[in-house]
C-alpha positions in Angstrom: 171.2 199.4 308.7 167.7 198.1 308.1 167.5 199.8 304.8 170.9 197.6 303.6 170.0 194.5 305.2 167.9 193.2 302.6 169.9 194.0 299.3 172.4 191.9 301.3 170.8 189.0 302.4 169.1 188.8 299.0 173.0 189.1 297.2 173.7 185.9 299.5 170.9 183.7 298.5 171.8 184.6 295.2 175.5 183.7 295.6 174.3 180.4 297.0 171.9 179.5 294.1 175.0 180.3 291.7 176.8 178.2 293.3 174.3 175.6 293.5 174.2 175.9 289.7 177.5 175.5 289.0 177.8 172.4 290.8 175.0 171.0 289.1 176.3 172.1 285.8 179.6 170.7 286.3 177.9 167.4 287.4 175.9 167.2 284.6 178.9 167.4 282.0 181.0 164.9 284.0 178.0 162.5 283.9 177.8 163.7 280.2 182.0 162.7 279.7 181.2 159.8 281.9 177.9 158.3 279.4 179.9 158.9 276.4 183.2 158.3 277.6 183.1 154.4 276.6 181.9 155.2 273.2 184.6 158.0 272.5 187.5 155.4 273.9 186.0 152.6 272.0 186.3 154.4 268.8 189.8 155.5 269.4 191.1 151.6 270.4 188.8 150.3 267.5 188.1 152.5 265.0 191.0 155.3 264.8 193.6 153.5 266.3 193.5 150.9 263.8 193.1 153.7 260.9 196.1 155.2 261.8 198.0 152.3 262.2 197.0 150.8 258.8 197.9 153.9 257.4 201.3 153.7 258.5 201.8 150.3 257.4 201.5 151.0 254.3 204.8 152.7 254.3 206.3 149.9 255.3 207.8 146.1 254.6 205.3 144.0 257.5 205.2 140.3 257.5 204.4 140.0 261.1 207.8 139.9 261.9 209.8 143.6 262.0 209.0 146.7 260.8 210.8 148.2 257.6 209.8 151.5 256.3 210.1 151.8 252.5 208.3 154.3 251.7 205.8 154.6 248.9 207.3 151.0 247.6 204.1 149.6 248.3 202.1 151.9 245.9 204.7 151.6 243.2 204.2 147.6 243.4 200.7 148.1 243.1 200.6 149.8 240.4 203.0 149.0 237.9 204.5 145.4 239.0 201.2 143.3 240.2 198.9 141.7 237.2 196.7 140.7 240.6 195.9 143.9 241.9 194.3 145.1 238.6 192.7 141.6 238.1 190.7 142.1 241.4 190.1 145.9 240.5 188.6 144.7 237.1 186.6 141.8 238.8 184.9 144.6 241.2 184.5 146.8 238.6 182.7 144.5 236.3 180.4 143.5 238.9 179.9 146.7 240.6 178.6 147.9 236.7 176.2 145.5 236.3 174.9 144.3 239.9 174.4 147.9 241.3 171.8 149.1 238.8 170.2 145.2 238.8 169.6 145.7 242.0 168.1 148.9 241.7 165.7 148.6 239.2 165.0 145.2 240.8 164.3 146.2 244.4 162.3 149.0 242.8 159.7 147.2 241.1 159.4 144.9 243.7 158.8 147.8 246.0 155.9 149.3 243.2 154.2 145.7 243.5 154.5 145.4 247.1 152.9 149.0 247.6 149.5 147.6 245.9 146.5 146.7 248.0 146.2 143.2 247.6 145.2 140.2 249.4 148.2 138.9 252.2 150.5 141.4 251.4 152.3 141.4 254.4 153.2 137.8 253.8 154.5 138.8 250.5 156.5 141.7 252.1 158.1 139.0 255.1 159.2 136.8 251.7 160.6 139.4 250.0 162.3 140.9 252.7 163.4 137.5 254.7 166.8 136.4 251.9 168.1 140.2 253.0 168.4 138.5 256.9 170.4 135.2 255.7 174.0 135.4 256.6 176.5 135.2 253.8 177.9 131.8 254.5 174.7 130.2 254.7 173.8 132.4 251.6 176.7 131.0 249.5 176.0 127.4 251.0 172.7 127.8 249.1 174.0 129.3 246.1 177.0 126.3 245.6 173.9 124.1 246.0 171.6 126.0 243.2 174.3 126.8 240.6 175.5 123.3 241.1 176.1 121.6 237.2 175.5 118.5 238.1 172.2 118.8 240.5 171.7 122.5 241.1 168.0 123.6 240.5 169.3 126.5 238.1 171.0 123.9 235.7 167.2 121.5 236.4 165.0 124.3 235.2 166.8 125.0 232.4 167.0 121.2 231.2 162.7 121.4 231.3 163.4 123.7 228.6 166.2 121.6 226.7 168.8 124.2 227.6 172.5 122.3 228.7 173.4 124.6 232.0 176.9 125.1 231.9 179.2 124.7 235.1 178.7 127.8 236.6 180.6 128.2 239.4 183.4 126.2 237.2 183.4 128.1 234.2 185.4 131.8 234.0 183.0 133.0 231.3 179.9 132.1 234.0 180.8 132.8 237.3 180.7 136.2 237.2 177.3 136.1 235.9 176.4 133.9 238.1 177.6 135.9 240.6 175.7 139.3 239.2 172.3 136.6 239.6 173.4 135.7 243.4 173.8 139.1 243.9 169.7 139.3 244.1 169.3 137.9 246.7 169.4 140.6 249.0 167.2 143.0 247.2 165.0 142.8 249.8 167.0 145.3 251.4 166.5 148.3 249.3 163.4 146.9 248.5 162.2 147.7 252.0 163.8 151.4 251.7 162.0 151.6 248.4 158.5 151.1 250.2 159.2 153.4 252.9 159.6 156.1 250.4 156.7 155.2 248.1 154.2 155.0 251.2 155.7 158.7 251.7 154.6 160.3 248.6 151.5 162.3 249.1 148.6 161.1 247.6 147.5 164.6 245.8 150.3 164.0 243.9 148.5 161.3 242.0 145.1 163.0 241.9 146.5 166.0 240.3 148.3 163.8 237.7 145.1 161.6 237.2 143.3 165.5 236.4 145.6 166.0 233.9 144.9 163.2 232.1 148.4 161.3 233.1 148.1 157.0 232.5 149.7 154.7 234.8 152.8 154.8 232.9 152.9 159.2 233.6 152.3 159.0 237.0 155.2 156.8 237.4 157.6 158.8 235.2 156.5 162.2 236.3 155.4 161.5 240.3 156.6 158.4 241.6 160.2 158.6 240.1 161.2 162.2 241.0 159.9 162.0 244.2 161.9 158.6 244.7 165.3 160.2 243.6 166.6 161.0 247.5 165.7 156.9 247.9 167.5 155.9 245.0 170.5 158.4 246.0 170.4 156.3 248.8 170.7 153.2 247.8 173.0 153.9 244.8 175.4 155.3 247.4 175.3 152.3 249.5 174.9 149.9 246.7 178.5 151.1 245.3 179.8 150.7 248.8 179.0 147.5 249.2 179.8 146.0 246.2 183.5 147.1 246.2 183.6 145.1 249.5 182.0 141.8 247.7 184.3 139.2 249.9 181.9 136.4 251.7 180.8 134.9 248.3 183.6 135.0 246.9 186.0 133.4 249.7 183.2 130.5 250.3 181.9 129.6 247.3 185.5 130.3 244.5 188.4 131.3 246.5 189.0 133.4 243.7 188.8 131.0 240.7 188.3 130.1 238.4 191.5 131.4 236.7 190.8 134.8 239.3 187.7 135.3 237.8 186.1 136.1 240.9 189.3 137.9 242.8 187.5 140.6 244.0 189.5 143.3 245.6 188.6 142.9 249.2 189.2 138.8 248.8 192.9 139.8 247.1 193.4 142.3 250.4 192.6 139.5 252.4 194.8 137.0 250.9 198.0 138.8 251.3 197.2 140.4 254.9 196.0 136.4 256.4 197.7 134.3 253.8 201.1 135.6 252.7 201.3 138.2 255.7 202.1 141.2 254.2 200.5 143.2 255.9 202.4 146.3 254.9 201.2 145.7 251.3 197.5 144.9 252.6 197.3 148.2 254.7 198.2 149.7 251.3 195.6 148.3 249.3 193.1 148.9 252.3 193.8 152.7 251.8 193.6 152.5 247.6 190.2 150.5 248.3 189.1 153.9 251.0 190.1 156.2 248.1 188.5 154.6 245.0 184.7 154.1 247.3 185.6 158.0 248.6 186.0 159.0 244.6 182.9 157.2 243.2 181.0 158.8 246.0 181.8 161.9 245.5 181.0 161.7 242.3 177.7 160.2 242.5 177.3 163.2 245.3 178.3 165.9 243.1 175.9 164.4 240.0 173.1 164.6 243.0 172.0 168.3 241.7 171.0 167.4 238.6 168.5 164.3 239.0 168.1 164.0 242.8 165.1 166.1 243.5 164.2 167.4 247.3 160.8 168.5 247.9 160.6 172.1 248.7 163.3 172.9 247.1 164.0 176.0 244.8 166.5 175.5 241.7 169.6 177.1 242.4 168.8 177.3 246.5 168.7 175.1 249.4 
């Protein structure tokens, strides 16, 4: 009996310390449901929810009132029987062309000046960087006051130089450069990515270049650019994001106008979802807006391969 006794009492103990275990196991998933559970519930409510519902609006005739399905009526309007809809796509296009790589190639040399060693450059790097944390109301506030024609500083400076300013914000030849110009203001943003990335390059990069006899203008080309391409990726991809969502500026300071000049496409969503409540028809252009940003990113994705360089990376492998 002795010789059994212990393979037993030993199978017990381990019995209990399974089952010990498992209870500890199971209570640290349910505390695991439990931590996450808000955040999973919050994005159904508030993120899918939504989504889902939007998307089945736009099947039908919505003014707040009852709920009609029609179909694909709503697409069909779009696309062949509303002058406004491609207005506001043109608007966003044309300033998605020219702001995106302005900002760019703006918040990158502003990067490459900020990453020199010179006297207060933090304080430079806080006034840079400080535009990028005004909201877009007070932003625009600013901007009616600057492009003013009358007494707007942009219309003064010009006048030193015995230029006439034109009424910019007034004009539908100028507002959309105007626009493009205001659109600067938050370069600080990328700006700050930029640095990040150009205090990451590894300074034997340079040294090697400098021993093969590269200039200023060499290292740049050859070291500083193709290590920055995963940076500028970055903020291309964002950069076309947000412009095709351009709506603040153009609801304070234009409403649209002159002559929809400045209808961008998230301003004309807005109007007929919270102005002529047709929500059906809004939902609609709310998904066209998701598929043209999905489309352009892609695209800029699938171009990645051929200028986006990864250190460590071997042509043709990841």
């Amino acid at each position: 009996m002795r010789e059994h006794s212990l393979p037993l009492i030993e199978t017990g103990r381990l019995a209990r310390v399974r089952g010990w275990l498992g209870r500890d196991r199971t209570q640290e998933v349910l505390a695991g449901y439990l931590f996450v559970g808000p955040a999973i519930l919050g994005f159904l409510i508030f993120a899918l929810g939504p989504l889902a519902a939007s998307l089945y609006l736009g099947f039908t005739d919505y003014d707040l009132g009852e709920i009609h399905f029609i179909g694909l009526r709503n697409y069909t309007t779009m696309l062949s029987e509303d002058p406004l809809f491609w207005q506001s796509l043109k608007v966003t296009f044309i300033y998605t062309i020219f702001s995106v790589p302005l900002g760019l190639a703006a918040g990158f040399l502003v990067a490459l000046l900020l990453n020199q060693r010179v006297r207060l450059l933090s304080v430079f790097r806080t006034i840079y960087y400080l535009p990028a944390l005004v909201g877009g109301v007070a932003a625009s506030m600013v901007w009616l006051w600057l492009f003013s024609r009358d007494f707007g500083l942009v219309n003064f400076f010009l006048s030193l130089v015995g230029i006439r300013g034109p009424s910019w914000l007034g004009s539908p030849t100028w507002v959309m450069p105007a626009f493009i110009i205001m659109s600067l203001w938050g370069v600080g943003g990328p700006m700050l990515i930029y640095l990040a990335g150009l205090q990451g390059i590894p300074s034997e990069l340079y040294d090697a270049a400098k021993v093969d006899g590269a200039g200023p203008f060499g290292r740049l080309w050859h070291v500083t650019i193709p290590m920055m391409t995963p940076v500028i990726f970055f903020n291309l991809v964002m950069g076309i994001i947000g412009t095709f969502q351009v709506f603040t500026q153009a609801y304070v300071m234009t409403s649209g106008g002159p002559d929809n000049a400045t209808l961008f496409y998230v301003l004309y969503l807005y109007q007929n979802g919270w102005q002529y409540f047709k929500m059906g028809y809004a939902s609609a252009l709310a998904w066209v807006l998701f598929l043209i940003i999905l489309a352009f990113t892609a695209l800029v994705f699938r171009s990645s391969p051929v200028w986006v360089y990864y250190e460590g990376e071997i042509r043709g492998r990841n």
